[in-house]
PDB file of the backbone (N, CA, C, O) and the ligand in Angstrom, with CONECT records:
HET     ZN  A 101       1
ATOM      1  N   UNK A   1      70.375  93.385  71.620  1.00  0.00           N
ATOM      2  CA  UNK A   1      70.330  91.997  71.130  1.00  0.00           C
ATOM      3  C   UNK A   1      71.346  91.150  71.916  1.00  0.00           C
ATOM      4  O   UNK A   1      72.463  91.556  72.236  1.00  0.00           O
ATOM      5  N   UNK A   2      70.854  89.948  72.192  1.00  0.00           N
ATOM      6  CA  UNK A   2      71.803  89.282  72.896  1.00  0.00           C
ATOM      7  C   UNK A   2      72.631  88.301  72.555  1.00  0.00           C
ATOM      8  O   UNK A   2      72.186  87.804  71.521  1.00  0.00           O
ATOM      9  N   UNK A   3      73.807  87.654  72.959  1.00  0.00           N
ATOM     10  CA  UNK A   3      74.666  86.823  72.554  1.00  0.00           C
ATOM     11  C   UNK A   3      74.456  86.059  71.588  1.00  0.00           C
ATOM     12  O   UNK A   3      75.061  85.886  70.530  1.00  0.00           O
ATOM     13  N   UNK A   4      72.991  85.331  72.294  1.00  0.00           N
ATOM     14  CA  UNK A   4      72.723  84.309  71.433  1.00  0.00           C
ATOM     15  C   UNK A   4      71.623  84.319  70.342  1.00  0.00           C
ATOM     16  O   UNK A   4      71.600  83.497  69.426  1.00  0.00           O
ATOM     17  N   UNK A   5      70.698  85.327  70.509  1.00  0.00           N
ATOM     18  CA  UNK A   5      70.076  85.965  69.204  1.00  0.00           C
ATOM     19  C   UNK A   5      70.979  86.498  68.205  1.00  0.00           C
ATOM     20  O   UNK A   5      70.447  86.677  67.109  1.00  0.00           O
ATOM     21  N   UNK A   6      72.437  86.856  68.312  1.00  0.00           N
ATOM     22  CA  UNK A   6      73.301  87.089  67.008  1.00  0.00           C
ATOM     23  C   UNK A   6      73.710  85.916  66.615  1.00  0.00           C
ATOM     24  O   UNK A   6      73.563  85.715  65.410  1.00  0.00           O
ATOM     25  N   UNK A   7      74.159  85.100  67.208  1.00  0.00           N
ATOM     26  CA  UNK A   7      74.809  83.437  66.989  1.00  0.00           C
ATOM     27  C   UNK A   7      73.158  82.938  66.039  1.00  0.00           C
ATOM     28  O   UNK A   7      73.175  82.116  65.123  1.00  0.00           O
ATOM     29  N   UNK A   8      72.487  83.308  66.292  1.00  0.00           N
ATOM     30  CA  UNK A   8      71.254  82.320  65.213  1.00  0.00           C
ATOM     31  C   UNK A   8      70.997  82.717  63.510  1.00  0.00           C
ATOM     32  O   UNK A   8      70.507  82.143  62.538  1.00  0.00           O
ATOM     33  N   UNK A   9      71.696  84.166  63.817  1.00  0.00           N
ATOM     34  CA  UNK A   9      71.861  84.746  62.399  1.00  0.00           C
ATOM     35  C   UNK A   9      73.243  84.616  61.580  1.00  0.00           C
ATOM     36  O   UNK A   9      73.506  84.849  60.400  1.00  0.00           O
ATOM     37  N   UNK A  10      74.062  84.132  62.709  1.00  0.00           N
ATOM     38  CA  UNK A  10      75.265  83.834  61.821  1.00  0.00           C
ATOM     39  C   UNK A  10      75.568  83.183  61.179  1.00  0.00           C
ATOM     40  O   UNK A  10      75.560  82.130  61.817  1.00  0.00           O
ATOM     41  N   UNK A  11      75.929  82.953  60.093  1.00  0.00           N
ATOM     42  CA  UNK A  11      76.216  82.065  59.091  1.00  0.00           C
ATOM     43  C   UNK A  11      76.613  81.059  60.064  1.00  0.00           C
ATOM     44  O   UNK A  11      76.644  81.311  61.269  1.00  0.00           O
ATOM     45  N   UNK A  12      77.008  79.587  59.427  1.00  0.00           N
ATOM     46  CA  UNK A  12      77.326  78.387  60.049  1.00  0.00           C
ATOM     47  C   UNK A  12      78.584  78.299  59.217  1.00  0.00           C
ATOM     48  O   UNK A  12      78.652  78.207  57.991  1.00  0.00           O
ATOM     49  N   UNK A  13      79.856  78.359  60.355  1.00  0.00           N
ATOM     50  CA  UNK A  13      80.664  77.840  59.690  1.00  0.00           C
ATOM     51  C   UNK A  13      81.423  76.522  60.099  1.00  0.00           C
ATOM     52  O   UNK A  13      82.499  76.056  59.725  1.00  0.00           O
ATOM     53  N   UNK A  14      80.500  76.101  60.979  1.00  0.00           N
ATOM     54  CA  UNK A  14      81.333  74.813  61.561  1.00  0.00           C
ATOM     55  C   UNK A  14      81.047  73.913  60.161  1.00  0.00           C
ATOM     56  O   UNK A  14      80.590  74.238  59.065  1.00  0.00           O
ATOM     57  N   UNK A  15      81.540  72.597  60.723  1.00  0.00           N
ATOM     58  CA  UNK A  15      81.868  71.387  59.401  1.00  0.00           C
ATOM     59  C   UNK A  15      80.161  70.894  59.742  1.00  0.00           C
ATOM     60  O   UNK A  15      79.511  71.076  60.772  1.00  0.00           O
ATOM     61  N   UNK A  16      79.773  70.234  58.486  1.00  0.00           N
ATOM     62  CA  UNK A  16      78.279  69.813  58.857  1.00  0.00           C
ATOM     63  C   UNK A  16      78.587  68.209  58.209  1.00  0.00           C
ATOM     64  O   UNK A  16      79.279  67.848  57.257  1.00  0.00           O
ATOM     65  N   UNK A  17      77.729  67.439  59.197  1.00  0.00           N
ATOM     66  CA  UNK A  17      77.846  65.622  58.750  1.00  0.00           C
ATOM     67  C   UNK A  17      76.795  65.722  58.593  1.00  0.00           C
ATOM     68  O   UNK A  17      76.151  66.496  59.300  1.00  0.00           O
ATOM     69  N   UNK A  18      76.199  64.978  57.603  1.00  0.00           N
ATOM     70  CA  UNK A  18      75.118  64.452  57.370  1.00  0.00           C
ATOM     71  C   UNK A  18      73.621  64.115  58.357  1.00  0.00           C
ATOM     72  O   UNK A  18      74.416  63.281  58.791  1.00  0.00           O
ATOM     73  N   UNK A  19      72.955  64.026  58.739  1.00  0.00           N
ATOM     74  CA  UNK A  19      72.521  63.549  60.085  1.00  0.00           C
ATOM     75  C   UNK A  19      71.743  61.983  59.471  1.00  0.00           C
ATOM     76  O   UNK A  19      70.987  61.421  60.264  1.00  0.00           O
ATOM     77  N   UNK A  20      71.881  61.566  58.573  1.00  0.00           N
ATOM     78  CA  UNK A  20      71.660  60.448  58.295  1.00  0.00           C
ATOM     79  C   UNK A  20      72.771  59.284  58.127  1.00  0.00           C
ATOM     80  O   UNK A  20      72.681  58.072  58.328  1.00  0.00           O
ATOM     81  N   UNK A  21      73.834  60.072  57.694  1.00  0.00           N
ATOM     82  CA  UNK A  21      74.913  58.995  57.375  1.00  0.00           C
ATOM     83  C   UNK A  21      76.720  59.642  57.550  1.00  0.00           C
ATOM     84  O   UNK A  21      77.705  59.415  56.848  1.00  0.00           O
ATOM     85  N   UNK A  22      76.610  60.206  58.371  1.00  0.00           N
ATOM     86  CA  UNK A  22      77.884  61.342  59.089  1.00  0.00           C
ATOM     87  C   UNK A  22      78.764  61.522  57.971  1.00  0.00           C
ATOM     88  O   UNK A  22      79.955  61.624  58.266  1.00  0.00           O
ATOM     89  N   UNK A  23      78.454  61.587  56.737  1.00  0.00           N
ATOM     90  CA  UNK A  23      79.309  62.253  55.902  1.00  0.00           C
ATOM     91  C   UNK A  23      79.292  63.448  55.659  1.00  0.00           C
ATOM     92  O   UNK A  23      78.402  64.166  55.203  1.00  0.00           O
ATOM     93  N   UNK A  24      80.651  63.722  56.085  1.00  0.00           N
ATOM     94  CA  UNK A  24      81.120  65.027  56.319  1.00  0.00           C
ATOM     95  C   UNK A  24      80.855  65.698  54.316  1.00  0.00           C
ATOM     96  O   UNK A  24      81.111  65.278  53.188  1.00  0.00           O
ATOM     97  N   UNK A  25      80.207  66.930  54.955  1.00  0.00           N
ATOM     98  CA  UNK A  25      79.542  67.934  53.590  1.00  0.00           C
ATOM     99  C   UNK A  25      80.851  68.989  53.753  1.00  0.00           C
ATOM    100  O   UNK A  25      81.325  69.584  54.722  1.00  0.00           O
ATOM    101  N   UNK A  26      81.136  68.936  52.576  1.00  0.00           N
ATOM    102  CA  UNK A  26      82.375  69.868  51.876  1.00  0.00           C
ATOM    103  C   UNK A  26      82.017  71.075  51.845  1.00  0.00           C
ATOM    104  O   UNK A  26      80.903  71.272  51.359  1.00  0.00           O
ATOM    105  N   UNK A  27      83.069  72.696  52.498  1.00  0.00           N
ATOM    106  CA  UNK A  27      83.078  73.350  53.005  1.00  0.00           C
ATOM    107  C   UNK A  27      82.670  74.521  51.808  1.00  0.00           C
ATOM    108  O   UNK A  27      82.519  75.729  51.990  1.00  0.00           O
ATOM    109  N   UNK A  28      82.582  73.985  50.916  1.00  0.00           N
ATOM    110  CA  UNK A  28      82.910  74.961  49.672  1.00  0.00           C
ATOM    111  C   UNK A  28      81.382  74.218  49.185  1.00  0.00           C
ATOM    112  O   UNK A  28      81.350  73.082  48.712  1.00  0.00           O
ATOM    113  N   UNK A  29      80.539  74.800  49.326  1.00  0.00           N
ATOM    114  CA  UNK A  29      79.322  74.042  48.761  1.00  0.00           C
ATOM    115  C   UNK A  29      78.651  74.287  47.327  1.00  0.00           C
ATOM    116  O   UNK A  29      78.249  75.450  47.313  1.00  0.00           O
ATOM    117  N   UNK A  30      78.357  73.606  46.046  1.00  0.00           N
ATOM    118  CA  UNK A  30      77.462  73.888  44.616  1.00  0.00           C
ATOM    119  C   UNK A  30      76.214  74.093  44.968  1.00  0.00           C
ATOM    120  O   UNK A  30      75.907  72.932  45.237  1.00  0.00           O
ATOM    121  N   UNK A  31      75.271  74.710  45.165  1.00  0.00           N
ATOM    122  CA  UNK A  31      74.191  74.494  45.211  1.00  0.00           C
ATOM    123  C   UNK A  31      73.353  74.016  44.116  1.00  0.00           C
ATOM    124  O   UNK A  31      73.384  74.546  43.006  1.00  0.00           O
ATOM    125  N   UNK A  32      72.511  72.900  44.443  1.00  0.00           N
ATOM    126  CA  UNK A  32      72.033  72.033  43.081  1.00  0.00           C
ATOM    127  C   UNK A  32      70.762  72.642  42.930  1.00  0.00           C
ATOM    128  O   UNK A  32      70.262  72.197  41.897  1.00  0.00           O
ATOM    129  N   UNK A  33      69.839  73.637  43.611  1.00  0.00           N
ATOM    130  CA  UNK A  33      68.819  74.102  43.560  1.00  0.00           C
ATOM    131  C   UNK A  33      68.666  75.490  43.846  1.00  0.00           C
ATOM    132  O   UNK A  33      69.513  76.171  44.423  1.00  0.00           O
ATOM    133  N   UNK A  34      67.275  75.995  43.317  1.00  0.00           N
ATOM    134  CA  UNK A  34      67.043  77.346  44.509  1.00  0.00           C
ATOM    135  C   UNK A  34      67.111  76.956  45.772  1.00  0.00           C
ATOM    136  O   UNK A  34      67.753  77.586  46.612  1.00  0.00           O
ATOM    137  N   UNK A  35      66.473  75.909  46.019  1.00  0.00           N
ATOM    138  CA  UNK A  35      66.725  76.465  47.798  1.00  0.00           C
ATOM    139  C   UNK A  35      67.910  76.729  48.361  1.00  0.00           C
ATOM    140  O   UNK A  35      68.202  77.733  49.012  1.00  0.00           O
ATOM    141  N   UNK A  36      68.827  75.491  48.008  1.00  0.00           N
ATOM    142  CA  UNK A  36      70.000  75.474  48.651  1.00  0.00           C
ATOM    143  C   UNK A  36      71.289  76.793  48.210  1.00  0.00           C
ATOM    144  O   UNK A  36      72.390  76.959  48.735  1.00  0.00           O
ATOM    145  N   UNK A  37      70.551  77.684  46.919  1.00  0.00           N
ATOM    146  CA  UNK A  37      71.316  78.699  46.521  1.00  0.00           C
ATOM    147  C   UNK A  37      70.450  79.719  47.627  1.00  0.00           C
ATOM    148  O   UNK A  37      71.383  80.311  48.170  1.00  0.00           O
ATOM    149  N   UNK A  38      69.659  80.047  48.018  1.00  0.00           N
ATOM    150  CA  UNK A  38      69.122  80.673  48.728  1.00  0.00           C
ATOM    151  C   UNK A  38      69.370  80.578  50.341  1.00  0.00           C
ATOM    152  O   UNK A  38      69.571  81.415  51.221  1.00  0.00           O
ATOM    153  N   UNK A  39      69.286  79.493  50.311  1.00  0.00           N
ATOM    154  CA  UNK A  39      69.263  79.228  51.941  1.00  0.00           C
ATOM    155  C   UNK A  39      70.386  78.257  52.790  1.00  0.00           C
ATOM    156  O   UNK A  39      70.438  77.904  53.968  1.00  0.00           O
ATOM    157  N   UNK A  40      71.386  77.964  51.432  1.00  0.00           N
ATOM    158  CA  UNK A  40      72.364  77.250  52.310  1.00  0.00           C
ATOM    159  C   UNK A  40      71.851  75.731  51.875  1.00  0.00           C
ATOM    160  O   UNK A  40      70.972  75.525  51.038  1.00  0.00           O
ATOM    161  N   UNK A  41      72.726  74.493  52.764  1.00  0.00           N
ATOM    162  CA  UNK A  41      72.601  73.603  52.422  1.00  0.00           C
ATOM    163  C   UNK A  41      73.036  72.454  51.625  1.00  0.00           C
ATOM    164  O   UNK A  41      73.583  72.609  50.533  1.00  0.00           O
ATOM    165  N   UNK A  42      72.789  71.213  52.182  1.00  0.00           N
ATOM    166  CA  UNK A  42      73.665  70.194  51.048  1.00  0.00           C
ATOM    167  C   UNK A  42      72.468  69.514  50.907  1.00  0.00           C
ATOM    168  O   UNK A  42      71.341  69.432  51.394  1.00  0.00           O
ATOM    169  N   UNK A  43      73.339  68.957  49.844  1.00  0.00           N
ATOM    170  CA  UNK A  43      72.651  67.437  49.231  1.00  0.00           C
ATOM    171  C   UNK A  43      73.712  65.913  49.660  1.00  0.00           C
ATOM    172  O   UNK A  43      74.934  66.022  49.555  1.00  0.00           O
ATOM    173  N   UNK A  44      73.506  65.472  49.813  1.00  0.00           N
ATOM    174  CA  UNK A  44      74.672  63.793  50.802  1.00  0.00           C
ATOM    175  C   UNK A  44      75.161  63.453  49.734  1.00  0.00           C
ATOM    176  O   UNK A  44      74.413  63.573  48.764  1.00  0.00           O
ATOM    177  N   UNK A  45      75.887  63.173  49.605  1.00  0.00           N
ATOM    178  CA  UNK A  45      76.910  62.582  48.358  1.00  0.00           C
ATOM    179  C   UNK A  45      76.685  61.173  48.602  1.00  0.00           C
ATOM    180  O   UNK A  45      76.417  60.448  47.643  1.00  0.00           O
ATOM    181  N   UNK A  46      76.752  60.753  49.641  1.00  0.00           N
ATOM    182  CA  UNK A  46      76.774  59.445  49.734  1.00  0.00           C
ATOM    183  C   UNK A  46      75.174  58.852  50.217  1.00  0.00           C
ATOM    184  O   UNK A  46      74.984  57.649  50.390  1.00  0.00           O
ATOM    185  N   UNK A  47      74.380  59.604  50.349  1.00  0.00           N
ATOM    186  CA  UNK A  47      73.045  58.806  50.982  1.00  0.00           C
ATOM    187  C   UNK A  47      71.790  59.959  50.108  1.00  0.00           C
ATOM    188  O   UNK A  47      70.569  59.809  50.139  1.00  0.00           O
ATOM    189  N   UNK A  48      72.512  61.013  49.421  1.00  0.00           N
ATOM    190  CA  UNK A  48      71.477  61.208  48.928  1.00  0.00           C
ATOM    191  C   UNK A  48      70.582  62.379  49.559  1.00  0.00           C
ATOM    192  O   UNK A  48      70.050  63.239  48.857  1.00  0.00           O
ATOM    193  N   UNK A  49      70.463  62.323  51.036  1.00  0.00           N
ATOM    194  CA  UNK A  49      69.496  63.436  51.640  1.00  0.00           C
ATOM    195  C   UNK A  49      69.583  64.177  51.946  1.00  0.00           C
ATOM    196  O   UNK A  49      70.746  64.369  52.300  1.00  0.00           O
ATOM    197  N   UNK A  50      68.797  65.180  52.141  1.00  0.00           N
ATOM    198  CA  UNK A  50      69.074  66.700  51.722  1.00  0.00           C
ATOM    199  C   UNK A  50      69.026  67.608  52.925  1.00  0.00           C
ATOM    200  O   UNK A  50      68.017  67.591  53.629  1.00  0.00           O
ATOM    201  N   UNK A  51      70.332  68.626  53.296  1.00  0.00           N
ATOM    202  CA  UNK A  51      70.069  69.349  54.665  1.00  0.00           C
ATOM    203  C   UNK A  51      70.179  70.318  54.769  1.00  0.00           C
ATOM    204  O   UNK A  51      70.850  70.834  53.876  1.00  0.00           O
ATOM    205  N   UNK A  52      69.719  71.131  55.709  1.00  0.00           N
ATOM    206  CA  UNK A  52      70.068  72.923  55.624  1.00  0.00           C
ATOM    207  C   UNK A  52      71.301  72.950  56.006  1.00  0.00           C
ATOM    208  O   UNK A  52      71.895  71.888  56.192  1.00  0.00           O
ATOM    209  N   UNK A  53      72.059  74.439  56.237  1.00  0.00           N
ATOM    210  CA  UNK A  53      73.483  74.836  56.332  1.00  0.00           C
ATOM    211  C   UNK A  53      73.497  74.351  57.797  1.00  0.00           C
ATOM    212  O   UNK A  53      74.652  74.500  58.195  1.00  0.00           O
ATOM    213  N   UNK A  54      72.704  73.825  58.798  1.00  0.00           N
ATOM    214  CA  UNK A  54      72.958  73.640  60.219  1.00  0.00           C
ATOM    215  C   UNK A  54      73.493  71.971  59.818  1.00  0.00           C
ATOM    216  O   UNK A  54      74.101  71.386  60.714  1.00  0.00           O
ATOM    217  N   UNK A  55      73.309  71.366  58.738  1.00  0.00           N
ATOM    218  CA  UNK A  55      73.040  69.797  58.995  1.00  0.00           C
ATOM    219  C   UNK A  55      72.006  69.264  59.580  1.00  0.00           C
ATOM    220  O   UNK A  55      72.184  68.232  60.227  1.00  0.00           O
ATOM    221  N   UNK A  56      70.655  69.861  59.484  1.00  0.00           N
ATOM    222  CA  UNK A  56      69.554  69.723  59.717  1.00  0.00           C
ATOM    223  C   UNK A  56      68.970  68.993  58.540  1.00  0.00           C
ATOM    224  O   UNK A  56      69.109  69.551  57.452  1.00  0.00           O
ATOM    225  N   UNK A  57      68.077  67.362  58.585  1.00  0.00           N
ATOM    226  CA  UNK A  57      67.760  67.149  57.639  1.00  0.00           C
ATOM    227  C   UNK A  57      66.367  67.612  57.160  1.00  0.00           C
ATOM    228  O   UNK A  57      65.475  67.690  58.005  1.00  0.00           O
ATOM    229  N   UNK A  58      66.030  68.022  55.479  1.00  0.00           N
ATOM    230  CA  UNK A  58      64.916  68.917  55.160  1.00  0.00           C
ATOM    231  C   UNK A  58      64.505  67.403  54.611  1.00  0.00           C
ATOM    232  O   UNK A  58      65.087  66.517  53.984  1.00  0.00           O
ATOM    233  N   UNK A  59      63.338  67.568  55.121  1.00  0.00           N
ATOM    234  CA  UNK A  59      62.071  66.806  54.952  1.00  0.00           C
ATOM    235  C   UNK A  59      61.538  67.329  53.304  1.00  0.00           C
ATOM    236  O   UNK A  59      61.015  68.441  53.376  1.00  0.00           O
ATOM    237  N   UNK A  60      61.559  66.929  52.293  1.00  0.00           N
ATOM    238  CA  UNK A  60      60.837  67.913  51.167  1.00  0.00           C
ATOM    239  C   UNK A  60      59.039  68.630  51.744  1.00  0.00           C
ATOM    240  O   UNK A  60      58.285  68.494  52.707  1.00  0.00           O
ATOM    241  N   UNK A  61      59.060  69.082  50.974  1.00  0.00           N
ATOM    242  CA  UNK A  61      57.660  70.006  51.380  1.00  0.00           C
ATOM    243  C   UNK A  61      57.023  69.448  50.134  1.00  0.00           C
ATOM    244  O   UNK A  61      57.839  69.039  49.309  1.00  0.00           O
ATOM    245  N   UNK A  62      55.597  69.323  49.767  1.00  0.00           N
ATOM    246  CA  UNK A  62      54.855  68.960  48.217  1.00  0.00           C
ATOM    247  C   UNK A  62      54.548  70.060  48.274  1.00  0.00           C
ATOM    248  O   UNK A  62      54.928  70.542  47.207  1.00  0.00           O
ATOM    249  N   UNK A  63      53.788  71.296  49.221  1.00  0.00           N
ATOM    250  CA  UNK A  63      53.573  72.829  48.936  1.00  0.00           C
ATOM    251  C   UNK A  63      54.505  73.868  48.441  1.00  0.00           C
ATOM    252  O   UNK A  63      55.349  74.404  49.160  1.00  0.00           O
ATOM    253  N   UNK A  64      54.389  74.035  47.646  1.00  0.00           N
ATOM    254  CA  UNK A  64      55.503  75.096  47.313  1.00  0.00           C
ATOM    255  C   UNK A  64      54.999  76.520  47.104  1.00  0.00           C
ATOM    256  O   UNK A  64      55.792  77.424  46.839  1.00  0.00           O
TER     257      UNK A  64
HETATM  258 ZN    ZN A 101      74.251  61.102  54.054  1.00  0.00          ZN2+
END
């Protein structure tokens, strides 16, 4: 396995901003849902929208 195929499984521990409104998401995270207890992730304190543990913003899905 190579360098960077382990780096994609590693947890994220850098700081994550928002990608809508660069507010910085607190390091110690609640998760307000399953997903985000499952898979990581914030919710914006200040704008509201919702991102994975990369600071990637999640689009909601209606399929579940
Ligand atoms: Zn925001």
């Amino acid at each position: 396995m190579s360098n960077t195929e382990r780096s994609k499984m590693a947890v994220n521990l850098d700081k994550v901003f928002c990608s809508n409104c660069d507010e910085k998401m607190p390091a110690l995270r609640i998760p307000e849902n399953i997903q985000q207890l499952m898979w990581g992730g914030w919710t914006c304190p200040k704008c509201d929208c919702k991102m994975d543990k990369f600071g990637k913003e999640i689009v909601e899905q209606i399929n579940i």
